[in-house]
LOTOR-314990 format. One line per 8 residues: number of its first residue (from 1); their letters; for each residue x negated, y negated, z negated of N, C-alpha, C, O. Coordinates in steps of 0.05 Angstrom, whole numbers. Atoms other than C-alpha are relative to their C-alpha. Last residue first. Example, Ala and Ser with C-alpha at 12.3 -4.5 7.8 and 13.67 -1.06 7.14 Angstrom:
<nodes>
2 = sa = 16/24/1/-273/21/-143/15/-22/-14/5/-44/-18 | -18/24/0/-246/90/-156/-18/-24/0/-39/-24/-13
</nodes>
This chain:
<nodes>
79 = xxxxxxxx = -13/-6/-23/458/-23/-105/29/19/-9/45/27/9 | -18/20/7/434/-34/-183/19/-7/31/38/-22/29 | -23/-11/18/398/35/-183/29/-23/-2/52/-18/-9 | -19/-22/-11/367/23/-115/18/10/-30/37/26/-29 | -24/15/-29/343/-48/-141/15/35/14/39/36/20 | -18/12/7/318/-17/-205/15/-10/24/39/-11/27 | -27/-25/15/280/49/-186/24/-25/-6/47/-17/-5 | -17/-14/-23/244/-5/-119/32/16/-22/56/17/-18
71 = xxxxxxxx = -15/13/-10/225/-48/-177/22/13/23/46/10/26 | -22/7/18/196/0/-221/24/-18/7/45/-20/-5 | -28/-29/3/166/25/-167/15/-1/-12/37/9/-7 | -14/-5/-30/125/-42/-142/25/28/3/42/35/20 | -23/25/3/112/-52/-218/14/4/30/38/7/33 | -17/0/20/72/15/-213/18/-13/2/39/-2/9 | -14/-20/-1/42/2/-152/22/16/-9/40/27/3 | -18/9/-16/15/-66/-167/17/26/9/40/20/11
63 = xxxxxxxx = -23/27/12/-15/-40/-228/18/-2/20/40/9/18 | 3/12/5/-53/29/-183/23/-21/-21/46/-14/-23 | -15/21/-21/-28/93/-200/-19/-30/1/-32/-33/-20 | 18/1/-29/-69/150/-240/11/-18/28/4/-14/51 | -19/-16/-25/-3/157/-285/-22/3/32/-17/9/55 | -2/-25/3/-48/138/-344/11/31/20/9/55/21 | 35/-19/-3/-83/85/-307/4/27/-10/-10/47/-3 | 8/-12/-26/-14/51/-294/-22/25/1/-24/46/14
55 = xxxxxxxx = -22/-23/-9/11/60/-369/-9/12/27/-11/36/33 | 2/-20/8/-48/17/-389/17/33/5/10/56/3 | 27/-13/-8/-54/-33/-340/8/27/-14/15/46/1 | -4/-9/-20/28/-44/-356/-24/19/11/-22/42/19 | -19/-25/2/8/-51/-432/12/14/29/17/38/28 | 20/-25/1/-52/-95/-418/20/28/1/16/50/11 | 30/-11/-26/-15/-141/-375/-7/28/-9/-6/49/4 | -13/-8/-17/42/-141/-431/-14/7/28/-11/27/42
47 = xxxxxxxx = -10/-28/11/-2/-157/-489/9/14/34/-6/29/46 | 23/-22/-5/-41/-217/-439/10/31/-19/-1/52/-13 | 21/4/23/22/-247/-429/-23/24/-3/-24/48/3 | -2/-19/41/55/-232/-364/-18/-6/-14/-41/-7/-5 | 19/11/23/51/-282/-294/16/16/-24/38/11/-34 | -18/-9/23/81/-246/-228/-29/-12/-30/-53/-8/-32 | 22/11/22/55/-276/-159/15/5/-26/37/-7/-29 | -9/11/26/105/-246/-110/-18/-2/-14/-30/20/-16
39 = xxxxxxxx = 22/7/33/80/-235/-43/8/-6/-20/8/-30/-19 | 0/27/8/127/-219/26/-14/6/-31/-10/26/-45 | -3/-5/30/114/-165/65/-5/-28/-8/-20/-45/2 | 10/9/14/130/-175/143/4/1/-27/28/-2/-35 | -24/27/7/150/-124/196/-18/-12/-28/-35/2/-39 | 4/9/26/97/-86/228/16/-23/-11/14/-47/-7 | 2/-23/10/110/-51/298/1/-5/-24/13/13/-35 | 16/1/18/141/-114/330/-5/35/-6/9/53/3
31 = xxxxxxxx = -2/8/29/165/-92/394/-15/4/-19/-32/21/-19 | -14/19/-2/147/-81/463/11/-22/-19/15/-46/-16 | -17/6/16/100/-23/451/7/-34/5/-11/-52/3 | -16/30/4/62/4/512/18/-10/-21/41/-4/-13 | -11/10/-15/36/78/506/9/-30/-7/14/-36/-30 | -11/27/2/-30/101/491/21/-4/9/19/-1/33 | -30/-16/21/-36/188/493/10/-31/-5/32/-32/-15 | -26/-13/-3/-79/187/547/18/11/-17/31/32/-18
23 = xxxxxxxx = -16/22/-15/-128/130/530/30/7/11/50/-7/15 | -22/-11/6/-151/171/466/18/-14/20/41/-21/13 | 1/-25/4/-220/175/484/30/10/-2/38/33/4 | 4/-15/-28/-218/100/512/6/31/-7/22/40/10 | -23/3/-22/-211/77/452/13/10/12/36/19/9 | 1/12/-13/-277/106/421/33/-9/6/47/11/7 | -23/4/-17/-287/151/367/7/-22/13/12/-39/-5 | 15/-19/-16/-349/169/316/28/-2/28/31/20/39
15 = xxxxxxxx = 33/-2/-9/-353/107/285/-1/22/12/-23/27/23 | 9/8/-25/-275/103/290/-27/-7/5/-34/-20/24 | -17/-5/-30/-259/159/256/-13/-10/17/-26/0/35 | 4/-18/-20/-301/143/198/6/6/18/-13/8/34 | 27/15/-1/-279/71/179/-19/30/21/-28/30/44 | -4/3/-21/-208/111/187/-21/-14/1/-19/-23/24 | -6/-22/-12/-228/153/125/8/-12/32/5/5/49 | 25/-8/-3/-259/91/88/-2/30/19/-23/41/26
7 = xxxxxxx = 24/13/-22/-199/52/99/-16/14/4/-21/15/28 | -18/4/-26/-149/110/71/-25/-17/27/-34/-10/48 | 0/-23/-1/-197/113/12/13/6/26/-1/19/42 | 37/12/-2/-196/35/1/0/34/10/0/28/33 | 10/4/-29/-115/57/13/-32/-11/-9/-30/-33/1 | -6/23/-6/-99/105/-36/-14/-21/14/-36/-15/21 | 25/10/-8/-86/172/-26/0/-30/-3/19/-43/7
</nodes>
């Protein structure tokens, strides 16, 4: 699923859902819940743009998605 689709599914929820509705199931968190992503700005020539776009769209992935896997397959292969 990806997330504009994700948003637009919890956009519903909470127009029809309150807070309060779910007050008995809230409990207290003490700690972070969301640890921090950090941003890489990546510059490719316009061949190499189009050639990533192009692979992404075939795999129905977003770009950043793609490169974001290709990175994960290389750092767990080089661990």
């Amino acid at each position: 699923m990806k997330i504009h689709q994700i948003i637009e599914e919890l956009a519903r929820f909470w127009d029809t859902h309150d807070l309060t509705d779910l007050e008995d199931e809230l409990e207290e968190v003490t700690e972070p819940v969301f640890g921090r992503e950090s941003v890489v700005n990546l510059h490719l020539p316009s061949q190499e743009a189009e050639s990533v776009e192009a692979i992404a769209k075939s795999q129905g992935i977003d770009v950043a998605d793609l490169i974001r896997q290709w990175i994960l397959e290389k750092v767990q292969t080089s661990s």
